[in-house]
C-alpha positions in Angstrom: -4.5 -10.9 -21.7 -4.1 -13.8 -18.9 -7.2 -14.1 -16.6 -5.8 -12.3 -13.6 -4.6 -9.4 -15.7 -8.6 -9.4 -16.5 -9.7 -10.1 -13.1 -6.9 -6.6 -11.5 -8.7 -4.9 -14.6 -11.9 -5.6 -13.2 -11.3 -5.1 -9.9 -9.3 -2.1 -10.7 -11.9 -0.5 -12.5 -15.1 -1.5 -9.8 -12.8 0.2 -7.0 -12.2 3.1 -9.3 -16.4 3.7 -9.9 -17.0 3.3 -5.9 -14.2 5.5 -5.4 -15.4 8.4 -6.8 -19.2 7.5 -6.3 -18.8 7.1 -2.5 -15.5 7.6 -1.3 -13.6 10.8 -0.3 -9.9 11.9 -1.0 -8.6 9.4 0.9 -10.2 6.2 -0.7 -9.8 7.6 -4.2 -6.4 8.2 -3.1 -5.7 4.6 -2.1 -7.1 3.5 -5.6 -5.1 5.6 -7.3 -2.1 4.0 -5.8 -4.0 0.4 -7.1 -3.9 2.0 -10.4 -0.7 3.1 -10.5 0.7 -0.7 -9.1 -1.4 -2.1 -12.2 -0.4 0.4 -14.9 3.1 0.7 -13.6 3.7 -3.4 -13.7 2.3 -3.5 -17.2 4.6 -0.4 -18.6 7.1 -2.0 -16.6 7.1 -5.4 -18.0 6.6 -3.5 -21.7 9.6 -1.7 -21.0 11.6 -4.9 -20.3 10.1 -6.8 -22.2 10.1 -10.1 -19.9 8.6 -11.7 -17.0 8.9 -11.2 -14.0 12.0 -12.2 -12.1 11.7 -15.5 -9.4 15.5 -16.2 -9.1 16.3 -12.8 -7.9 14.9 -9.3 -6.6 12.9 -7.8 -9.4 14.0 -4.3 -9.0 11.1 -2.7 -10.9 8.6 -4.8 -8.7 10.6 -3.4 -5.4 10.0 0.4 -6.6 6.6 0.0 -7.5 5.8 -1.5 -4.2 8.1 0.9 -2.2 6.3 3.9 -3.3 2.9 2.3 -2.7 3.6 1.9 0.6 5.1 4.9 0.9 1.6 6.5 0.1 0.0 4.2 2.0 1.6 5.0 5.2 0.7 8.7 4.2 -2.5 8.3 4.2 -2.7 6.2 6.9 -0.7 8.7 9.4 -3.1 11.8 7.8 -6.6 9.8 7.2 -9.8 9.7 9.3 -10.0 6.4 9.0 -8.3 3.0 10.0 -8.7 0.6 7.2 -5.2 2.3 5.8 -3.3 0.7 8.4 -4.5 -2.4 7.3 -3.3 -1.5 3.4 0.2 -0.1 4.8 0.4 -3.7 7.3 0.0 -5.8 3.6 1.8 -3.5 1.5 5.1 -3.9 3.6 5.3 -7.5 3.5 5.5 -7.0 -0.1 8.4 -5.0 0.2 9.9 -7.0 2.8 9.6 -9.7 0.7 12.3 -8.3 -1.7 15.0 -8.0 0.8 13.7 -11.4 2.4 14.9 -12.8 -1.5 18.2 -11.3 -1.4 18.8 -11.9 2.1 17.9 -15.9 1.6 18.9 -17.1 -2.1 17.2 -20.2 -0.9 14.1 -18.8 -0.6 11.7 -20.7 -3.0 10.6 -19.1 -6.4 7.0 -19.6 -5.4 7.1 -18.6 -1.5 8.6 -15.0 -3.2 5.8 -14.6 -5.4 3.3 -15.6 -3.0 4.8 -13.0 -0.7 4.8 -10.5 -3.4 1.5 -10.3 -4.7 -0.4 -12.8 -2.1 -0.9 -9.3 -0.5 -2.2 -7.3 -3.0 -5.4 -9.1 -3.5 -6.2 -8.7 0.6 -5.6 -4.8 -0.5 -8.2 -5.1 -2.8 -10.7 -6.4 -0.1 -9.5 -4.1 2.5 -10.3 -1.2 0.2 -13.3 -2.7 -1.1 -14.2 -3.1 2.6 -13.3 0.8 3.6 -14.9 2.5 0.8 -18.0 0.3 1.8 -17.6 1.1 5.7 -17.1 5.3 4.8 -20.7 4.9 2.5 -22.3 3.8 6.0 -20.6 5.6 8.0 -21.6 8.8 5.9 -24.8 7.4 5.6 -25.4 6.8 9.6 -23.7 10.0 10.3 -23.1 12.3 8.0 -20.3 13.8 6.7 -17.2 13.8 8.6 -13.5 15.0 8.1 -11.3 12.6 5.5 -8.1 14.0 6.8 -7.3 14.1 10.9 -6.2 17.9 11.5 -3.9 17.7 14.3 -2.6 15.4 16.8 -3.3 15.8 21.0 -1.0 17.9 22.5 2.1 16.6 24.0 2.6 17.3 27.9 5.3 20.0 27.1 3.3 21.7 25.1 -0.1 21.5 27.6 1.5 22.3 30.2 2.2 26.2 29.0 -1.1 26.4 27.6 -3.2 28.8 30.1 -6.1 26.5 32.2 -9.3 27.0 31.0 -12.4 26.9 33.1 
C-alpha cells in the first residue's frame, strides 16, 4: 500500500465513524459516495490491472466520477444543508477534467491528474467540515429536517391558491 492509499483509508474510515456518530442521511450519504470512489478505484485498477491512464481519458476514472457527482448534485438539490453544493462545485471539475483531456491532447500529464483528484481531497474537508457544522447545528438547535420537503410556490401556482387571512 502507497501512503495516500493509507492516508484515503484513513480518512475514509474517520469520515465513515463521524458519519454515523453525528451525521444524518445526508452526510452518511455523501460518505458513502467517498467509499464508493475509494473502493470502486481499487476494484477498478484490480480489474485492469494497471495504472492509471495520463496520456488519455481514463474511462473507468470518468464513470466513477460521473456518478459521484451525480449523487452529489442529488443530495445537494434534496438536502437541508449547503456544504453539498460545495462537494457537487469540486466534484465537477473532476469530470470536466476528462473531457478537458480529450478536448486538448496537449494538456499536460500532470495538470490532468491534478485536476482529477486535486479535488477530491477539498471533498474530504468539505465533508469533514459539514458533518462538524450539522453536530453544532444540532447541538445549538436541535434537531432539524435532513431533506428540504418542498420548494416555494411558483406565481402560477399562488396565484389560484385561495387568500388567507
Amino acid at each position: 500500500m502507497t501512503w495516500l492509499w493509507e492516508f484515503n483509508l484513513t480518512t475514509m474510515l474517520l469520515l465513515i465513524v463521524a458519519a454515523w456518530r453525528w451525521g444524518a442521511a445526508p452526510e452518511r450519504l455523501c460518505v458513502a459516495v467517498i467509499v464508493f470512489m475509494n473502493l470502486g478505484d481499487r476494484l477498478y485498477h484490480a480489474v485492469i490491472d494497471r495504472g492509471t491512464i495520463y496520456a488519455s481519458v481514463d474511462l473507468g476514472h470518468l464513470f466513477i466520477d460521473v456518478t459521484a457527482a451525480a449523487v452529489f448534485i442529488g443530495v445537494a438539490l434534496s438536502a437541508n444543508r449547503v456544504y453539498p453544493l460545495w462537494l457537487s462545485a469540486f466534484q465537477l471539475v473532476s469530470v470536466i477534467s476528462h473531457f478537458a483531456r480529450e478536448v486538448d491532447a496537449k494538456l499536460v500529464k500532470s495538470a490532468y491528474g491534478l485536476m482529477t483528484y486535486g479535488p477530491f481531497y477539498f471533498i474530504l474537508l468539505i465533508l469533514a467540515g459539514g458533518i462538524w457544522m450539522h453536530a453544532r447545528r444540532v447541538k445549538r438547535y436541535g434537531p432539524y429536517p435532513p431533506w428540504r420537503t418542498s420548494s416555494s410556490p411558483s406565481r402560477a401556482a399562488s396565484q389560484k391558491l385561495p387568500p388567507t387571512g
